[in-house]
SELUM-945326 format. One line per field, with one value per residue (C-alpha): residue number from 1; residue in one letter; chain; x, y, z. Coordinates in steps of 0.5 Angstrom, whole numbers, plus 500, padded with zeros to 3 digits. Each point is the difference from the previous one (the first is absolute). Example, Ala and Ser with C-alpha at 12.3 -4.5 7.8 and 13.67 -1.06 7.14 Angstrom:
<fivos>
pos = [1,2]
code = [A,S]
unit = [A,A]
x = [525,502]
y = [491,507]
z = [516,498]
</fivos>
This chain:
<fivos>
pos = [1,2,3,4,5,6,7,8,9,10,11,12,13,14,15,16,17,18,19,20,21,22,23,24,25,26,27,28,29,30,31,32,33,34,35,36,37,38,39,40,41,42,43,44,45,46,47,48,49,50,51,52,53,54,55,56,57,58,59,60,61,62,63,64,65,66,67,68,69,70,71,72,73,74,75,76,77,78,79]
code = [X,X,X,X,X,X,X,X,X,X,X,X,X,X,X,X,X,X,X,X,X,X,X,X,X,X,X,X,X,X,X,X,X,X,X,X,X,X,X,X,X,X,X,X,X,X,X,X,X,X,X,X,X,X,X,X,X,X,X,X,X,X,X,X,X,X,X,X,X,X,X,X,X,X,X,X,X,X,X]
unit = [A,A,A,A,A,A,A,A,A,A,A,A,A,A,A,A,A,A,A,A,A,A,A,A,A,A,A,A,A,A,A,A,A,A,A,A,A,A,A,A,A,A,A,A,A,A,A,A,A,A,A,A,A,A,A,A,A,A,A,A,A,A,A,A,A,A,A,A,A,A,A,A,A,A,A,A,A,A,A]
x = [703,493,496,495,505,502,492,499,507,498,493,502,505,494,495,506,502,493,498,505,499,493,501,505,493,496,504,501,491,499,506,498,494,501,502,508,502,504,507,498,496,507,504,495,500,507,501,495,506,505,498,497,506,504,495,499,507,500,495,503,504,503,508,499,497,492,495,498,492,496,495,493,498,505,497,493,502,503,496]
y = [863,503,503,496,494,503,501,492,498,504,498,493,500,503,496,494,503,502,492,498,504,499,492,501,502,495,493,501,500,494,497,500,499,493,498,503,502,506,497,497,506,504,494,501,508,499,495,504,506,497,497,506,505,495,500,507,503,494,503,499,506,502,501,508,497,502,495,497,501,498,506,499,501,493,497,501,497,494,498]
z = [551,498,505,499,501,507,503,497,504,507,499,499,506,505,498,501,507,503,497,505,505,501,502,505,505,497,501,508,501,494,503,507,497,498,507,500,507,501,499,493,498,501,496,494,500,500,495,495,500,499,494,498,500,496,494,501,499,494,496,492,498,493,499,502,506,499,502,494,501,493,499,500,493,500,506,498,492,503,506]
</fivos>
C-alpha cells in the first residue's frame, strides 16, 4: 500500500476512534439532563458501547483484510 494510503487509513481510523470516544463523556451530562436518574444514565452509557464496539470491529474490509476507505479525492467527487 502507498504511503499516501496508509496516512489516509491511519488518519481515517483516528478521527473515527476520537469520533467515538469523545461522546462517551457527553451522553451521561445530556442524559441526566433530560431527567435520567443515575441507574438510567449508566444503562444508556452502557448500551452506547455495546453498539459501539460492534460496528467498529465491522468496518468494510477488502479480501487482503485492509479497511475499504473511499479517498478524498472520491469522497469530495461523489458527494
Amino acid at each position: 500500500m502507498p504511503r499516501r494510503m496508509t496516512a489516509k487509513v491511519l488518519a481515517a481510523t483516528m478521527f473515527g476512534t476520537i469520533d467515538s470516544n469523545a461522546l462517551v463523556p457527553i451522553i451521561p451530562r445530556y442524559a441526566q439532563s433530560v431527567g435520567a436518574d443515575l441507574v438510567q444514565t449508566g444503562v444508556i452509557v452502557g448500551l452506547f458501547s455495546l453498539v459501539d464496539a460492534p460496528a467498529n470491529v465491522s468496518e468494510p474490509r477488502d479480501r487482503r483484510g485492509r479497511l475499504a476507505i473511499r479517498n478524498c479525492e472520491t469522497a469530495r467527487s461523489t458527494g
